[in-house]
C-alpha positions as CSV (number, residue, x, y, z in Angstrom):
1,X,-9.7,-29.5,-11.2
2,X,-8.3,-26.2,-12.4
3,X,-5.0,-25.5,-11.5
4,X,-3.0,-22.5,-9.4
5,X,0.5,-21.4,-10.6
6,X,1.5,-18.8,-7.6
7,X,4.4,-17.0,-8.6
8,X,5.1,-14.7,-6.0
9,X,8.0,-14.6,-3.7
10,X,8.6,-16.5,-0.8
11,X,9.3,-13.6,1.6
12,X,7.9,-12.4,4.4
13,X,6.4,-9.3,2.8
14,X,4.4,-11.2,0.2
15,X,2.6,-13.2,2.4
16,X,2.6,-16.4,-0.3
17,X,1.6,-18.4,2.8
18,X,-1.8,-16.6,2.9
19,X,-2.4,-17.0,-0.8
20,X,-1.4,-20.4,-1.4
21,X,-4.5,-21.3,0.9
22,X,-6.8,-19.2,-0.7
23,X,-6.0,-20.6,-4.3
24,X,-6.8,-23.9,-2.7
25,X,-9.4,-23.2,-0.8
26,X,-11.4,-21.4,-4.3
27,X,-11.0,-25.2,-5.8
28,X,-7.4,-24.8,-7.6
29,X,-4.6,-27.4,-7.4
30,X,-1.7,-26.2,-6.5
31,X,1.3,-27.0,-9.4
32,X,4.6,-25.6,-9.4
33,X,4.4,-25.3,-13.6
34,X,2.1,-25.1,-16.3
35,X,3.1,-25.5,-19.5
36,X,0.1,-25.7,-21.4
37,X,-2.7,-23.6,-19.4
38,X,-6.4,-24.4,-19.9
39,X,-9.3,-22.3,-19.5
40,X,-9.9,-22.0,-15.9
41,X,-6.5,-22.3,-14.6
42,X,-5.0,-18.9,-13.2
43,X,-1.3,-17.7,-12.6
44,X,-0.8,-15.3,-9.8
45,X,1.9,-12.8,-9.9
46,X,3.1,-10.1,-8.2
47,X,2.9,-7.0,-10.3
48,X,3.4,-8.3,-14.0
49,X,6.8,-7.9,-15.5
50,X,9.6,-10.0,-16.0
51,X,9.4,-13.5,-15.9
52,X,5.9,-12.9,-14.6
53,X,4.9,-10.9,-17.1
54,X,5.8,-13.5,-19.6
55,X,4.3,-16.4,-17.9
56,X,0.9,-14.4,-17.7
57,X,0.6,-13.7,-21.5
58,X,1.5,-17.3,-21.6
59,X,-1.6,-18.1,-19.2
60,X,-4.0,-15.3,-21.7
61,X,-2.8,-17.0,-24.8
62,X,-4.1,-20.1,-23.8
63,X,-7.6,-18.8,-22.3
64,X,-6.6,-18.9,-18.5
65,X,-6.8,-16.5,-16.2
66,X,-4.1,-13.6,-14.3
67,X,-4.7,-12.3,-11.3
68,X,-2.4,-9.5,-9.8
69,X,-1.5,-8.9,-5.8
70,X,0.0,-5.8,-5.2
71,X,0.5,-3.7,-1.9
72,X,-2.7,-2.4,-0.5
73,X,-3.5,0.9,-1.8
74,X,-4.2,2.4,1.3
75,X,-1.3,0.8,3.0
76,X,-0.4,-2.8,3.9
77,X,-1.3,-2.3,7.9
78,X,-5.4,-1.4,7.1
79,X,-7.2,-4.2,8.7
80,X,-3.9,-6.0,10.8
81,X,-2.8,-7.0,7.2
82,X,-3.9,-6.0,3.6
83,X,-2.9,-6.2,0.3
84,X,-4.2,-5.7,-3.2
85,X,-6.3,-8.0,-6.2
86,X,-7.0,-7.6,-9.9
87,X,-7.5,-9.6,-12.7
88,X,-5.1,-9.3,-15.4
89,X,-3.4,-6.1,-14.2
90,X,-2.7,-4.2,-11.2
91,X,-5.9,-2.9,-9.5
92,X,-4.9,1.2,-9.3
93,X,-3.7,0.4,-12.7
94,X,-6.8,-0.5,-14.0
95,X,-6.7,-4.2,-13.0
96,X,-10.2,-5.9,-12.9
97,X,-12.1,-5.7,-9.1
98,X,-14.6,-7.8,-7.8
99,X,-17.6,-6.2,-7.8
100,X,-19.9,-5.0,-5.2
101,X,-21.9,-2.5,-3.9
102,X,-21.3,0.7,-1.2
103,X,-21.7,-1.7,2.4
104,X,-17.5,-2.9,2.1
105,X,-16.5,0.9,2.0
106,X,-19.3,1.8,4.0
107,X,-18.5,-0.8,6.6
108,X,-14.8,0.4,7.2
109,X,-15.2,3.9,9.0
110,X,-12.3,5.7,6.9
111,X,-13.2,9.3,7.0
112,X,-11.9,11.1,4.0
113,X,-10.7,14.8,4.4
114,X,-12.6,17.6,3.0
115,X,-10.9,19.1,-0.1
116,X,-8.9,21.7,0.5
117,X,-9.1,23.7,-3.0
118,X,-6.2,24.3,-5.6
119,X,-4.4,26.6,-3.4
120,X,-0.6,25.2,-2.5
121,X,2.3,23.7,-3.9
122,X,1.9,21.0,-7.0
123,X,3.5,17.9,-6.0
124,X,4.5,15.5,-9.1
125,X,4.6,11.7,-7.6
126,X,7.9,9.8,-8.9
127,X,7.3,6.1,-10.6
128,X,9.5,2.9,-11.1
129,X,8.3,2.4,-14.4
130,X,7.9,-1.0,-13.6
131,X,5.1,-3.5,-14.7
132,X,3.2,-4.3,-18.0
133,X,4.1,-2.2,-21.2
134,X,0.2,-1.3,-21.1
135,X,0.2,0.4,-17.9
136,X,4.0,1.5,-16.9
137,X,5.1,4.9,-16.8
138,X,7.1,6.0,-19.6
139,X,11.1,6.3,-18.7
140,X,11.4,9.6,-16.7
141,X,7.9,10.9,-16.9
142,X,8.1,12.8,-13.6
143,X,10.8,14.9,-14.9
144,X,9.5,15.3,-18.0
145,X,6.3,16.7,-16.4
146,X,8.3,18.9,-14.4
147,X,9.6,20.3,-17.5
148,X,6.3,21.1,-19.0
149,X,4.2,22.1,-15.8
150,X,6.7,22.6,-12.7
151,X,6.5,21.9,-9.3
152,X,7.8,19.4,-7.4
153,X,8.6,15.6,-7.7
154,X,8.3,13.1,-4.7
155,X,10.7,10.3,-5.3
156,X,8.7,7.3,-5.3
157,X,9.4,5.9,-1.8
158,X,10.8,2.2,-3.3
159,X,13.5,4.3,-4.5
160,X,15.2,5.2,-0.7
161,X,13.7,6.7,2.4
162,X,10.4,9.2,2.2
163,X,9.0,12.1,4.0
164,X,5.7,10.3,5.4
165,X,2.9,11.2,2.7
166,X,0.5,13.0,4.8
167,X,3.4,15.5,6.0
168,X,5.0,15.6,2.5
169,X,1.3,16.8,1.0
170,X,0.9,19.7,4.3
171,X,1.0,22.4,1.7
172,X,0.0,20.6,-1.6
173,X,-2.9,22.0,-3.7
174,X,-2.3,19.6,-6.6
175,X,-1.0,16.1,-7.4
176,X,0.4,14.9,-10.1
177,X,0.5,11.3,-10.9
178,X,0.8,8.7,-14.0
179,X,-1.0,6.0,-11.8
180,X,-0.5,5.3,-8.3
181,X,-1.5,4.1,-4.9
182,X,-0.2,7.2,-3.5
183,X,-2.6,9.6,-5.4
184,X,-5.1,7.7,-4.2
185,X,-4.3,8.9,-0.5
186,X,-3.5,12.0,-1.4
187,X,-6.8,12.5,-3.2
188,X,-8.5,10.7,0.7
189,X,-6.7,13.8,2.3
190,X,-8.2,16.3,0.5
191,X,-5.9,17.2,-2.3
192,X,-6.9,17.6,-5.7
193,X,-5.6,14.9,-8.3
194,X,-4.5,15.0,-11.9
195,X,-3.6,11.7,-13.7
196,X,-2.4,10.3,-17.2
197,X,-2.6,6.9,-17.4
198,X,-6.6,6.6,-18.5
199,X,-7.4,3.7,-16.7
200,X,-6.2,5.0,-13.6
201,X,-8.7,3.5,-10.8
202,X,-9.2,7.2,-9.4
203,X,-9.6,8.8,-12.6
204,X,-13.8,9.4,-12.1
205,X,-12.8,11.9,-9.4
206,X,-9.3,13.4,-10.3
207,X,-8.9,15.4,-13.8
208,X,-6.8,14.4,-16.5
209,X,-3.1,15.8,-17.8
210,X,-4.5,16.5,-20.9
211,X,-7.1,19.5,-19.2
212,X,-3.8,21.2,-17.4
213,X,-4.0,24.1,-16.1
214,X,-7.0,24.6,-14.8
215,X,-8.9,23.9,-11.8
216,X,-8.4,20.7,-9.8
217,X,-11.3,18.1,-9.4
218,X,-13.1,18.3,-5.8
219,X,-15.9,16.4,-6.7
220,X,-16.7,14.7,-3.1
221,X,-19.0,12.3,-4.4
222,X,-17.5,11.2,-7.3
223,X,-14.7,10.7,-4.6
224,X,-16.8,8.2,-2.8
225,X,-17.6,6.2,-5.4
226,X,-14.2,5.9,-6.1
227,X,-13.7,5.0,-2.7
228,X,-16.7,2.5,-2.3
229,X,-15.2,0.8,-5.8
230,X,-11.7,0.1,-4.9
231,X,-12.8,-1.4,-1.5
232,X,-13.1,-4.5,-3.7
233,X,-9.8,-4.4,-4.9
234,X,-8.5,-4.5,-0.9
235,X,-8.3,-7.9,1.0
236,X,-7.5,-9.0,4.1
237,X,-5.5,-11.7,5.0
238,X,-7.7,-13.6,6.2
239,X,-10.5,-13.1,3.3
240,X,-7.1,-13.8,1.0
241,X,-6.9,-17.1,3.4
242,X,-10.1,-18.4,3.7
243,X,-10.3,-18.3,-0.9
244,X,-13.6,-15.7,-0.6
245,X,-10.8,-12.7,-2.2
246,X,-9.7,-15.4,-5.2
247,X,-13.3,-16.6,-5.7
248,X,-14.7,-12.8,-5.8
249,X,-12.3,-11.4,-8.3
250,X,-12.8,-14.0,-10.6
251,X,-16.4,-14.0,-10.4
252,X,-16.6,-11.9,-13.7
């Protein structure tokens, strides 16, 4: 039987109830240490840096597997309880996402804004700089784009109390971001996004840092699909319960 390492924390907020029984219920045995992995065991971690971060390379090395759980991109309350899931990285980050077709998006009702056009104040989103070398920001990168292009930067709200998005975008008509969950909502209300990191789950509708200045993306469709596609990176509790989230991101 394949084994499970779960490495996230034992707080409320990561719910490692939930995915302790979804690890067993997708046929893994639950061990508290691995110190040679095998292909088809899997570490699960919460982000990946640190400790985690080390233990995951470990895990590739060896031919097993990573997944990552991270905060839901659209916000840990959608369905009574969500929360993200990638292979190997972060899903916004460019993590791998089960696949699927348009019915999961479809099926949820979200209505995105129409874009509102360029016109408006250019917001730069703050980041930690925290996770994997391949996919953190660099040290100070919203300041540093500040310098180069202006406007204004949000801090990232793990860093002290926030403005609520939606009121803190009222009069935005660009965003800037390195990679974030918070793009991706600003990009469902309507405001044109620009991103660096390349891998950047939103990327196909948001234009890259490298095209500034110009004219922001408001591509609806390619919006959609964006949409449609990271549906499959969002699980519910209970799909994260039951093992059908475990089972479909490692179907690839």
């Amino acid at each position: 039987m394949p084994r499970a390492l779960n490495l996230l924390r034992r707080s409320v907020h990561y719910r490692r109830d939930a995915f302790d029984r979804g690890l067993i219920r997708a046929g893994f045995l639950l061990v508290d240490r691995v110190d040679r992995p095998e292909p088809g065991d899997v570490v699960l971690c919460w982000n990946r840096y640190g400790g985690a971060a080390e233990q995951a390379d470990h895990f590739e090395r060896h031919g097993a597997r990573v997944l990552v759980a991270e905060n839901c991109p659209l916000g840990n309350s959608l369905h009574g309880g969500a929360y993200s899931l990638a292979r190997s990285h972060v899903a916004v980050t460019g993590g791998g996402v089960a696949s699927g077709g348009p019915e999961r998006w479809d099926s949820w009702g979200i209505n995105l804004a129409p874009y509102r056009g360029d016109a408006g104040e250019t917001v730069i989103l703050g980041q930690r700089g925290i996770g994997h070398p391949d996919v953190a920001s660099p040290a100070q990168w919203a300041e540093q784009m500040r310098g180069r292009i202006g406007g204004r930067i949000r801090a990232h709200p793990g860093t002290g109390e926030a403005v609520p998005l939606v009121d803190d975008l009222a009069r935005a008509g660009a965003v800037i971001t390195w990679s974030s969950a918070a793009a991706l909502q600003a990009m469902a209300l309507g405001v044109p996004v620009w991103h660096a990191h390349p891998k950047f789950i939103g990327a196909p509708a948001a234009r890259p840092l490298a095209d500034w200045p110009g004219p922001g993306k408001c591509d609806a469709a390619a919006r959609l699909e964006v949409f449609r596609r990271l549906a499959w990176a969002i699980w519910s509790l209970e799909e994260i319960s039951s093992g059908e989230a475990v089972a479909k991101v490692l179907e690839q």
